[in-house]
N, CA, C and O atoms as CSV, one atom per row, in Angstrom:
chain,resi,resn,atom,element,x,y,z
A,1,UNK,N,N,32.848,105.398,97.612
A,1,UNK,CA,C,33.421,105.652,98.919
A,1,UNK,C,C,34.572,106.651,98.811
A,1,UNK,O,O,34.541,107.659,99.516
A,2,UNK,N,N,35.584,106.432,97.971
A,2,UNK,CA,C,36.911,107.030,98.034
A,2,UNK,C,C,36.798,107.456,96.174
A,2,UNK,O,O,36.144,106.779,95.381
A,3,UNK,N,N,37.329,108.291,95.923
A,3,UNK,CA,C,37.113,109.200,94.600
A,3,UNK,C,C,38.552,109.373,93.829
A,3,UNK,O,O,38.776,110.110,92.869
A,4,UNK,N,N,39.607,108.363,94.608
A,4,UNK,CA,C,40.890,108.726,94.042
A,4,UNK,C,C,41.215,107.654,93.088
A,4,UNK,O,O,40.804,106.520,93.334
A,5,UNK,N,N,41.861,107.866,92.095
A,5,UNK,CA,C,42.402,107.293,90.771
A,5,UNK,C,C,43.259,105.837,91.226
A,5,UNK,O,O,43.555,105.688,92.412
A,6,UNK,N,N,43.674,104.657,90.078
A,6,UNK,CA,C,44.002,103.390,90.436
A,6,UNK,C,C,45.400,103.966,90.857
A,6,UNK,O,O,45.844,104.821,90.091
A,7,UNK,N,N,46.348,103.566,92.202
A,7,UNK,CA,C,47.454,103.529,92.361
A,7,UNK,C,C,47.348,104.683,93.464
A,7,UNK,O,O,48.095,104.754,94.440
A,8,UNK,N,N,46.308,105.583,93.170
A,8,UNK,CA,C,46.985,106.896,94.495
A,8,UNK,C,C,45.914,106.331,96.254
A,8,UNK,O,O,44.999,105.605,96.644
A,9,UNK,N,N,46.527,106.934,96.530
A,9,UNK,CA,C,46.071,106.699,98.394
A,9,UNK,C,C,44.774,106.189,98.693
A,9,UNK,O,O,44.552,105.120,99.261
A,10,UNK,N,N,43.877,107.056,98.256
A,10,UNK,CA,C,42.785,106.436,98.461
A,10,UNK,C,C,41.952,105.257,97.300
A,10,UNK,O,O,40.794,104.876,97.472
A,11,UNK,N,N,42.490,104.992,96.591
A,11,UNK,CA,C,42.297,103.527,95.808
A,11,UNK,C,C,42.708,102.920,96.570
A,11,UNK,O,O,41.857,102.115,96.949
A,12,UNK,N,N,43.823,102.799,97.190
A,12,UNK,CA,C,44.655,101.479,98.066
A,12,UNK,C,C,43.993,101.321,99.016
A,12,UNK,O,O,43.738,100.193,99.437
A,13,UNK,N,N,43.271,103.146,99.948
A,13,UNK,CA,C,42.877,102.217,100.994
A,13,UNK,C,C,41.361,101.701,100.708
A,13,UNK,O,O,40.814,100.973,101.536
A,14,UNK,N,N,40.841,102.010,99.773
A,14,UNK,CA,C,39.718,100.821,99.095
A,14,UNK,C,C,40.142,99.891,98.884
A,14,UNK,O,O,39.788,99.144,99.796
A,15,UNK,N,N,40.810,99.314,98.123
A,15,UNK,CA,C,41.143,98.275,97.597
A,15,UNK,C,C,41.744,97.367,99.415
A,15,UNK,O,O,41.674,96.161,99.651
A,16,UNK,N,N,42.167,98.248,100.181
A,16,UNK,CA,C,43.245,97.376,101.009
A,16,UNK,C,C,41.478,96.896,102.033
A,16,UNK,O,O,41.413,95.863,102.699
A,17,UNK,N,N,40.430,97.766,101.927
A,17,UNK,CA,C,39.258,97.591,103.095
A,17,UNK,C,C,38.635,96.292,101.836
A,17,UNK,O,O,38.027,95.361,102.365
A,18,UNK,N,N,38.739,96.247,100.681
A,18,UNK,CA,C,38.282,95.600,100.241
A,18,UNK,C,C,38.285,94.052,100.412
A,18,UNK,O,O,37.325,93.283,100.462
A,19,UNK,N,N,39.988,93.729,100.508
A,19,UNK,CA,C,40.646,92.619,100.438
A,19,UNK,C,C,40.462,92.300,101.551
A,19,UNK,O,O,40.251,91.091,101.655
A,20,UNK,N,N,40.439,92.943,102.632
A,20,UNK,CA,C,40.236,92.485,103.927
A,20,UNK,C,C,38.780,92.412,104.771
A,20,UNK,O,O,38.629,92.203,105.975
A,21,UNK,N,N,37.879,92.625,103.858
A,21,UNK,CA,C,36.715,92.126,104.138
A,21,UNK,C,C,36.049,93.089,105.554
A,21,UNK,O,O,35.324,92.689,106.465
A,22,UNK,N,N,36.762,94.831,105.242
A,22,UNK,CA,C,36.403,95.878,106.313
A,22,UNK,C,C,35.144,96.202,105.719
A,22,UNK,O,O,34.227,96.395,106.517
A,23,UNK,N,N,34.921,96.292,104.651
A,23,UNK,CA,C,33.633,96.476,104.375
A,23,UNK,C,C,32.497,96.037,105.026
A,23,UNK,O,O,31.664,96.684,105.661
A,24,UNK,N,N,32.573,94.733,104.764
A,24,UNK,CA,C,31.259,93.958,105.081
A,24,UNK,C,C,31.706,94.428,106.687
A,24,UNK,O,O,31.045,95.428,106.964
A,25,UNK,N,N,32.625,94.028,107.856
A,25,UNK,CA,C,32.703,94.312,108.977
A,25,UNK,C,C,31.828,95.705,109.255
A,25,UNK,O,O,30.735,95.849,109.802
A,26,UNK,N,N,32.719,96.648,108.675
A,26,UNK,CA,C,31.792,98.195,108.864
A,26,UNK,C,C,30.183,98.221,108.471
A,26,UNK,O,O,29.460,98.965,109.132
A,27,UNK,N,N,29.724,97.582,107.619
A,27,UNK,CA,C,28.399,97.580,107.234
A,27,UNK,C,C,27.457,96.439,108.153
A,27,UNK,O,O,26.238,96.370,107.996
A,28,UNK,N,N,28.079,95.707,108.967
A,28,UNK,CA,C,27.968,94.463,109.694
A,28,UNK,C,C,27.341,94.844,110.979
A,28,UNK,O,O,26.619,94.215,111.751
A,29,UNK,N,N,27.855,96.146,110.997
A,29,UNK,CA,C,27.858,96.756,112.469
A,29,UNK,C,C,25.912,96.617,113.317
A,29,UNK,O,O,24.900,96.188,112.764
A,30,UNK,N,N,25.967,96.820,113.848
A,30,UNK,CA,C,24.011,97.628,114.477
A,30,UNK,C,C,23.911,98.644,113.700
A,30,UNK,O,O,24.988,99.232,113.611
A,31,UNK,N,N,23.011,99.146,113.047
A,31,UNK,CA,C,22.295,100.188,112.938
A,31,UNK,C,C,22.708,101.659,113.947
A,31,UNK,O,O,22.999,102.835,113.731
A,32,UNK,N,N,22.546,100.862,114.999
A,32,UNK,CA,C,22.514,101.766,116.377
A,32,UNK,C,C,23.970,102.514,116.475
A,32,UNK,O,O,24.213,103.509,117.159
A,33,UNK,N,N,24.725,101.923,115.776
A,33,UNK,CA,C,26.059,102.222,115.675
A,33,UNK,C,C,26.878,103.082,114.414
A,33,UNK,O,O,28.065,103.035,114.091
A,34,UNK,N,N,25.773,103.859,113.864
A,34,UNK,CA,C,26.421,104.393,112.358
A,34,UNK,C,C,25.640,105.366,112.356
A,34,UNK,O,O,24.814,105.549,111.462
A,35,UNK,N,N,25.781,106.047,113.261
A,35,UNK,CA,C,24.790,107.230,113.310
A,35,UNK,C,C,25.609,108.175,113.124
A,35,UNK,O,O,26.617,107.896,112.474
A,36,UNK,N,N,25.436,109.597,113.635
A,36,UNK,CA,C,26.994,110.808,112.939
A,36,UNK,C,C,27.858,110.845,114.214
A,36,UNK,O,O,28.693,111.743,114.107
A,37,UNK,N,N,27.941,110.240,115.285
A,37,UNK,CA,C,28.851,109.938,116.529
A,37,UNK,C,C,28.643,108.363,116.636
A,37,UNK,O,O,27.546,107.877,116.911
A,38,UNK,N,N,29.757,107.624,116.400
A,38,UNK,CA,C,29.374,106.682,117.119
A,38,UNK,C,C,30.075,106.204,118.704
A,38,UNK,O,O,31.269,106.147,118.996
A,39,UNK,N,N,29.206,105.981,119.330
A,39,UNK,CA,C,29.746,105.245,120.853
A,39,UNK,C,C,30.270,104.228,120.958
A,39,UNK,O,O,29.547,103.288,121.287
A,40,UNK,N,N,31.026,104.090,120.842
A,40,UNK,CA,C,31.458,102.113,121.229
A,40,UNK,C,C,32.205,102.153,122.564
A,40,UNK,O,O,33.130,102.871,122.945
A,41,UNK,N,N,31.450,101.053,123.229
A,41,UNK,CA,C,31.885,100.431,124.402
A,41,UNK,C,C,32.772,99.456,124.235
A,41,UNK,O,O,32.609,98.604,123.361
A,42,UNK,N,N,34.013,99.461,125.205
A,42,UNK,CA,C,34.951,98.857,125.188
A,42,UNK,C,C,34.669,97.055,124.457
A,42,UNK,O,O,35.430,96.314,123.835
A,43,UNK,N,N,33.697,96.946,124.762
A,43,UNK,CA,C,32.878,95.214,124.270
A,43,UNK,C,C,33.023,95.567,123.196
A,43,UNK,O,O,33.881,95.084,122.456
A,44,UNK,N,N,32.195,96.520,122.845
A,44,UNK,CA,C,32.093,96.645,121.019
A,44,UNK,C,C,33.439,96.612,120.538
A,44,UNK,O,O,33.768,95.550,120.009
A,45,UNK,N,N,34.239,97.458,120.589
A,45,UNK,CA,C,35.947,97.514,120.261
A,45,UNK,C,C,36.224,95.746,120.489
A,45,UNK,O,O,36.096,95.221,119.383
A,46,UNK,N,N,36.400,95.189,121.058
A,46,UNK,CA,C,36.932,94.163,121.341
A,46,UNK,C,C,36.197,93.318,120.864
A,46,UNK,O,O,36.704,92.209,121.035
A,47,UNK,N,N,34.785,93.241,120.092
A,47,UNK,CA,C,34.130,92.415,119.243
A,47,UNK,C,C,34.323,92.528,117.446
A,47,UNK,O,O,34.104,91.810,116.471
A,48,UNK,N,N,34.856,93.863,117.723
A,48,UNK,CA,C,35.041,94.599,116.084
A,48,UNK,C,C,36.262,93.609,115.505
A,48,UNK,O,O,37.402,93.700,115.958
A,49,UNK,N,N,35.914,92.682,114.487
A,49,UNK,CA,C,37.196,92.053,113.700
A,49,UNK,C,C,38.275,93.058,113.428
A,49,UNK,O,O,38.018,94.260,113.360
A,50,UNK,N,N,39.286,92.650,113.298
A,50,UNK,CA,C,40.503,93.567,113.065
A,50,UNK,C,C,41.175,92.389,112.191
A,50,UNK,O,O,41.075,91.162,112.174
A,51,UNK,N,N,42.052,93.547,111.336
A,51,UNK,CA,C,42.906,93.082,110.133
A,51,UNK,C,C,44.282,93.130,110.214
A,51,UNK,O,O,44.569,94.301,109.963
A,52,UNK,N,N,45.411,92.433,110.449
A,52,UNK,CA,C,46.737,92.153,110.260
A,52,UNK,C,C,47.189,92.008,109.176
A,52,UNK,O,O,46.549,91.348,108.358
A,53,UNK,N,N,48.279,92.509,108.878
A,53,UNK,CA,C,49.309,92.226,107.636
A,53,UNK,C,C,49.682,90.721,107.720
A,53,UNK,O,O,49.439,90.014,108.698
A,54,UNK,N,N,50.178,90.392,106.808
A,54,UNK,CA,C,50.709,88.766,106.388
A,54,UNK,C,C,51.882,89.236,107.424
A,54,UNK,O,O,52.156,90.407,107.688
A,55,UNK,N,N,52.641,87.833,108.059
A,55,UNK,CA,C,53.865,88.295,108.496
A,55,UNK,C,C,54.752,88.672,107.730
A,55,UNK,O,O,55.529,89.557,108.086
A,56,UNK,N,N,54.842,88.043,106.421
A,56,UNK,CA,C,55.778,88.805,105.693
A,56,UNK,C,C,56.159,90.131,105.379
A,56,UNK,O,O,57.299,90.510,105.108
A,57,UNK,N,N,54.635,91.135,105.459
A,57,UNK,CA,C,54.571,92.162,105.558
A,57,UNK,C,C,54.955,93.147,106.673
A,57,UNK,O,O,55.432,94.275,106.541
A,58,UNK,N,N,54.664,92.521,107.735
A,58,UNK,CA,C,55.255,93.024,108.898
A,58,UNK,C,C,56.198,92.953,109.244
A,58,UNK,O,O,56.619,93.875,109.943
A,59,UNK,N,N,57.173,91.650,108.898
A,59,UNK,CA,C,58.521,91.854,108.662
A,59,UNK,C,C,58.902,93.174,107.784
A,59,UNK,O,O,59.923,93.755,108.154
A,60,UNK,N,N,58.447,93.531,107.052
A,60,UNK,CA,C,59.034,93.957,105.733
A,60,UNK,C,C,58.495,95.632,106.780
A,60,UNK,O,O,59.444,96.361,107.069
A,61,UNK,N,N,57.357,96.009,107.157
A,61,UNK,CA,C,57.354,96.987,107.747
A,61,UNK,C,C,58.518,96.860,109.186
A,61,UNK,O,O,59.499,97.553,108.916
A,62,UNK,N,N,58.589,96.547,109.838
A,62,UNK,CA,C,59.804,96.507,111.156
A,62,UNK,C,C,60.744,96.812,110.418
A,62,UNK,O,O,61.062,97.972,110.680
A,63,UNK,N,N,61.500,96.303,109.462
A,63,UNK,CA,C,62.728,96.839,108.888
A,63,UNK,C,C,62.581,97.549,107.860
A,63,UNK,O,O,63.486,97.420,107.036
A,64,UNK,N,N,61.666,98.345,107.572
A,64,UNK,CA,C,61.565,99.856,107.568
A,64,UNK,C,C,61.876,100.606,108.620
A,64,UNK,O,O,62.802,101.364,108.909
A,65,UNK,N,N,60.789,100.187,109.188
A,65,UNK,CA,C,60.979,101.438,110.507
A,65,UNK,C,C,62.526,101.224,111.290
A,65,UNK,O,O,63.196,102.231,111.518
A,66,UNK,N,N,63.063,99.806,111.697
A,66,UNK,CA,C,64.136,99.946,112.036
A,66,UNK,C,C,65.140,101.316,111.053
A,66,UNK,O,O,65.486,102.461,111.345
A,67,UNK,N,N,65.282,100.639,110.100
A,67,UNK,CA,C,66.344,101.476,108.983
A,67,UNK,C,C,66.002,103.015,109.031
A,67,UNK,O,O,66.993,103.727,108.870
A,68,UNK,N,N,64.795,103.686,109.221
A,68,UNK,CA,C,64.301,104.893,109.128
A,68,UNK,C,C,64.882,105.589,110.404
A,68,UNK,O,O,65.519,106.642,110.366
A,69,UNK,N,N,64.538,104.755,111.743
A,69,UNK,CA,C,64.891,105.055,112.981
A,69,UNK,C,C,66.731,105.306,113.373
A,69,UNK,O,O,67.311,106.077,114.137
A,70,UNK,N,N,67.044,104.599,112.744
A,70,UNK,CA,C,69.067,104.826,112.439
A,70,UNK,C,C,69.213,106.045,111.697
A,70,UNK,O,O,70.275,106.667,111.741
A,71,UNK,N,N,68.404,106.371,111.135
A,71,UNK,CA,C,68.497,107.742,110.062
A,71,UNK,C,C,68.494,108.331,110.911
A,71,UNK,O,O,69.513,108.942,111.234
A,72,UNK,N,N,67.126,108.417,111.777
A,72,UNK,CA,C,66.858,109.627,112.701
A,72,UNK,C,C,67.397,109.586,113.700
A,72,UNK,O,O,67.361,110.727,114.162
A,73,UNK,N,N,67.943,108.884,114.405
A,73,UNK,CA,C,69.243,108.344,115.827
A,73,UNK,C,C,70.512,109.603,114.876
A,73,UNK,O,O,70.884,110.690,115.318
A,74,UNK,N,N,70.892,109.001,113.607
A,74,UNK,CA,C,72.381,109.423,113.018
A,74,UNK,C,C,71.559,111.296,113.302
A,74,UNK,O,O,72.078,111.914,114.232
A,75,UNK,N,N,70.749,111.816,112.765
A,75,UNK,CA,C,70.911,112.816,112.470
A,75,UNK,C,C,70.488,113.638,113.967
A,75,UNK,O,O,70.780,114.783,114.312
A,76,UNK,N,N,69.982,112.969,114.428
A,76,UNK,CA,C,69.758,113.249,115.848
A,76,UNK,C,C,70.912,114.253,116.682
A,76,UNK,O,O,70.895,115.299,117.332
A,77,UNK,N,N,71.917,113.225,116.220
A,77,UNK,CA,C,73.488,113.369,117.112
A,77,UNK,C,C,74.019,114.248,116.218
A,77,UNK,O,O,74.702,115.099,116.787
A,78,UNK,N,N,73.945,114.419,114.531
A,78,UNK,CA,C,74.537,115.674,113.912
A,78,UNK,C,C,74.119,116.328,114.346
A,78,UNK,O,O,74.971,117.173,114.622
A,79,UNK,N,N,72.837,116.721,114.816
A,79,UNK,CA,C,72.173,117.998,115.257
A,79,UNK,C,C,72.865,118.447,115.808
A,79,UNK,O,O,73.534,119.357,115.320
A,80,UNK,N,N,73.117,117.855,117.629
A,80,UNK,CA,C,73.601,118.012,118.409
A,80,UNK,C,C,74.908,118.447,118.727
A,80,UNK,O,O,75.178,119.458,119.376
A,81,UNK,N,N,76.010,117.333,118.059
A,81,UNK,CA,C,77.364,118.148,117.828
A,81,UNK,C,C,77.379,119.024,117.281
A,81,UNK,O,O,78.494,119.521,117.443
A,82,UNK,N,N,76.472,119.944,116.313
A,82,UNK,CA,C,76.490,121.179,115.509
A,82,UNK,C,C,75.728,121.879,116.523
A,82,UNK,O,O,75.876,123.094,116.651
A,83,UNK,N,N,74.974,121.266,117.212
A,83,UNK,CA,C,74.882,122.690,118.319
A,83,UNK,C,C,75.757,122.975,119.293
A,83,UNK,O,O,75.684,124.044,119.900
A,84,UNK,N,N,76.828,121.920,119.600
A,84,UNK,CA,C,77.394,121.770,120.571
A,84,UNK,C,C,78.737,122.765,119.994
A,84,UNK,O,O,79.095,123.714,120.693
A,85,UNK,N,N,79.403,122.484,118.742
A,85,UNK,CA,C,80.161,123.161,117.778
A,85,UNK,C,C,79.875,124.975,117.444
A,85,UNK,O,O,80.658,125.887,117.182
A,86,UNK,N,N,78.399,124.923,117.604
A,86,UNK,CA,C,78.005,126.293,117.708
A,86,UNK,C,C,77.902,127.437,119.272
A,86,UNK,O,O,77.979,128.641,119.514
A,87,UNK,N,N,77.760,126.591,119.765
A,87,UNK,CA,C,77.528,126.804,120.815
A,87,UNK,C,C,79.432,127.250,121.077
A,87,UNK,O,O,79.718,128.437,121.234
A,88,UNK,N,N,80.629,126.099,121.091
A,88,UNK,CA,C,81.442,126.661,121.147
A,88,UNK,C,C,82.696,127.838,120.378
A,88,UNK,O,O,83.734,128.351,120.796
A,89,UNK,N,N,82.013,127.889,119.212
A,89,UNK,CA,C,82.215,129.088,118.043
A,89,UNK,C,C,81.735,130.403,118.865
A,89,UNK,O,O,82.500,131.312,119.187
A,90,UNK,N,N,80.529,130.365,119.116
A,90,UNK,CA,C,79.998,131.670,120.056
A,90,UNK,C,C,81.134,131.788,120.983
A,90,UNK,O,O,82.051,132.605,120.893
A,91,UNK,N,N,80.938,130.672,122.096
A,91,UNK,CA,C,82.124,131.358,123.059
A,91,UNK,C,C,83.222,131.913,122.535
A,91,UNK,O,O,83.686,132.927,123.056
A,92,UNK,N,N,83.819,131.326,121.404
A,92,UNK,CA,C,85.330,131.880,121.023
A,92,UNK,C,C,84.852,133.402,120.454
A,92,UNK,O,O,85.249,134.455,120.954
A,93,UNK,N,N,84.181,133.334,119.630
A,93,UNK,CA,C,83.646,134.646,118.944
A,93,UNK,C,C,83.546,136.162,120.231
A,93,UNK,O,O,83.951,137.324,120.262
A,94,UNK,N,N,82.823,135.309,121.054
A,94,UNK,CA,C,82.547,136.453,122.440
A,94,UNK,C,C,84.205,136.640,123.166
A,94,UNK,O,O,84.911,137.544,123.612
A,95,UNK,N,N,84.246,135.639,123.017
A,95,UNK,CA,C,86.120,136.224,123.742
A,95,UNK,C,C,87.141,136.757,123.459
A,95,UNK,O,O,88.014,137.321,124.117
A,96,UNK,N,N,86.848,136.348,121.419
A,96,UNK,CA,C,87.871,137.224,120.964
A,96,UNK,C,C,87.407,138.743,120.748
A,96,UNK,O,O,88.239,139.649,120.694
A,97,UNK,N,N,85.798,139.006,120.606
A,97,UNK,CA,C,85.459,140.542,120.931
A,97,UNK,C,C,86.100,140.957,122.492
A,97,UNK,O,O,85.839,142.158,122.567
A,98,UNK,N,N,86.522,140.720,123.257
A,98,UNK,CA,C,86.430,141.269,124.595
A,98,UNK,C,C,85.482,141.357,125.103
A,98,UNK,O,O,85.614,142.084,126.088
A,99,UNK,N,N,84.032,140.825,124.928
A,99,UNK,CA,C,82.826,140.893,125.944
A,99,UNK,C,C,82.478,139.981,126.011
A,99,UNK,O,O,82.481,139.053,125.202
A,100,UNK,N,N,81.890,140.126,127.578
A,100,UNK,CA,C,81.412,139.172,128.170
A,100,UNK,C,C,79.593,139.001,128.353
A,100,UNK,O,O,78.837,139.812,128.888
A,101,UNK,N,N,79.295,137.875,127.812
A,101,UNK,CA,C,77.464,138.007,127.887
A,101,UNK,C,C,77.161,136.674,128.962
A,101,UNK,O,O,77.669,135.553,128.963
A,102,UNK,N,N,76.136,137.273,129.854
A,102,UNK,CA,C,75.576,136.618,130.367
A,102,UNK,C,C,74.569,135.895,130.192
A,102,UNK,O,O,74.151,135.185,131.107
C-alpha cells in the first residue's frame, strides 16, 4: 500500500489504518463503491465506521494546538505593532524630508 520505511509518514499511516481496523472497513465496502470515482451518499458516509483517538490522545492533541495557537495569537500582534511602528517611522521619515505623499 504505502512504500515508506519503519518510522517515516507513510509507515505510520499504515500502521495507524492497521491498528484501527481501516483496512478491513475500506475493503468491506460494495464493490460498487471502489471504482476510480467513488459516489457516496450521505447514508453511505454516515454508515462508514470512523476511528477516534483514545481520549488521552486527544487531550494530548488540544494542548498542542492550544500552545501552538498562543504562538500564533503572540506573533500575530508582533506583526502588527511592527507594522504599526513602521508605518509610523515612514510618517516621521516623510516629514523630516519636507514632502508630503498622498
Amino acid at each position: 500500500m504505502f512504500t515508506g520505511g519503519t518510522g517515516f509518514g507513510e509507515s505510520e499511516i499504515r500502521r495507524y489504518m492497521l491498528e484501527n481496523d481501516l483496512v478491513e472497513a475500506i475493503t468491506g465496502l460494495p464493490t460498487d463503491m471502489l471504482g476510480t470515482k467513488i459516489q457516496l451518499s450521505l447514508d453511505d458516509v454516515r454508515d462508514l465506521p470512523n476511528s477516534v483517538p483514545p481520549l488521552g490522545e486527544q487531550i494530548q492533541i488540544t494542548v498542542f494546538l492550544d500552545n501552538e495557537l498562543v504562538k500564533f495569537d503572540t506573533l500575530t500582534i508582533e506583526a502588527q505593532r511592527a507594522i504599526y511602528l513602521l508605518q509610523e517611522r515612514r510618517t516621521a521619515l516623510i516629514s523630516a524630508a519636507g514632502y508630503r505623499l498622498d
